[in-house]
Residue, then its C-alpha position, 0 to 999 in steps of 0.5 A: x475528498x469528503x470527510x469520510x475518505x479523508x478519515x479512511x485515508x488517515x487511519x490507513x496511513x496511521x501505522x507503521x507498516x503500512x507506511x513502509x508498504x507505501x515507502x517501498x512502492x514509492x517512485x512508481x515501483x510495483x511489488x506482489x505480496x511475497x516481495x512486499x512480505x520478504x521486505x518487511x519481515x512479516x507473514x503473507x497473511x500479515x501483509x495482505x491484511x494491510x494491502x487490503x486496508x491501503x487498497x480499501x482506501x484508495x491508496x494502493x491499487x494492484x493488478x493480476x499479471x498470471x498467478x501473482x498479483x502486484x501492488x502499486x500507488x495511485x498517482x494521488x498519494x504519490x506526493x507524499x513520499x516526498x516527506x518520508 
């Protein structure tokens, strides 16, 4: 990992919510938007405004399955959530 997507990563996870994101999709679990939202009390809008700070820095990755769209960890960060 270079400088700059080190410093990508570290900003991304430098925030609550985002880290209760990470928390929830922990142990290969996969959720869409709305889940994600329910779960954390904030506005969908909200949400997918930290899903696409985590997607844009290679911490979360997602996938279309017909009109919902589901969200999950890459492998590499997965050894973090052993320190929650």
């Amino acid at each position: 990992m270079n400088i700059n997507q080190a410093e990508k990563t570290l900003k991304a996870l430098a925030n609550r919510r985002r880290l209760k994101i990470i928390e929830y999709l922990g142990g290969g679990k996969k959720a869409s938007v709305s889940e994600l939202a329910g779960h954390l009390k904030l506005s969908f809008k909200s949400t997918s405004k930290h899903l696409l700070i985590l997607r844009n820095a290679d911490i979360v990755e997602s996938e279309q399955v017909s009109l919902a769209r589901f969200y999950y960890l890459t492998r590499p960060l997965k050894f973090l959530l052993n320190n929650f």
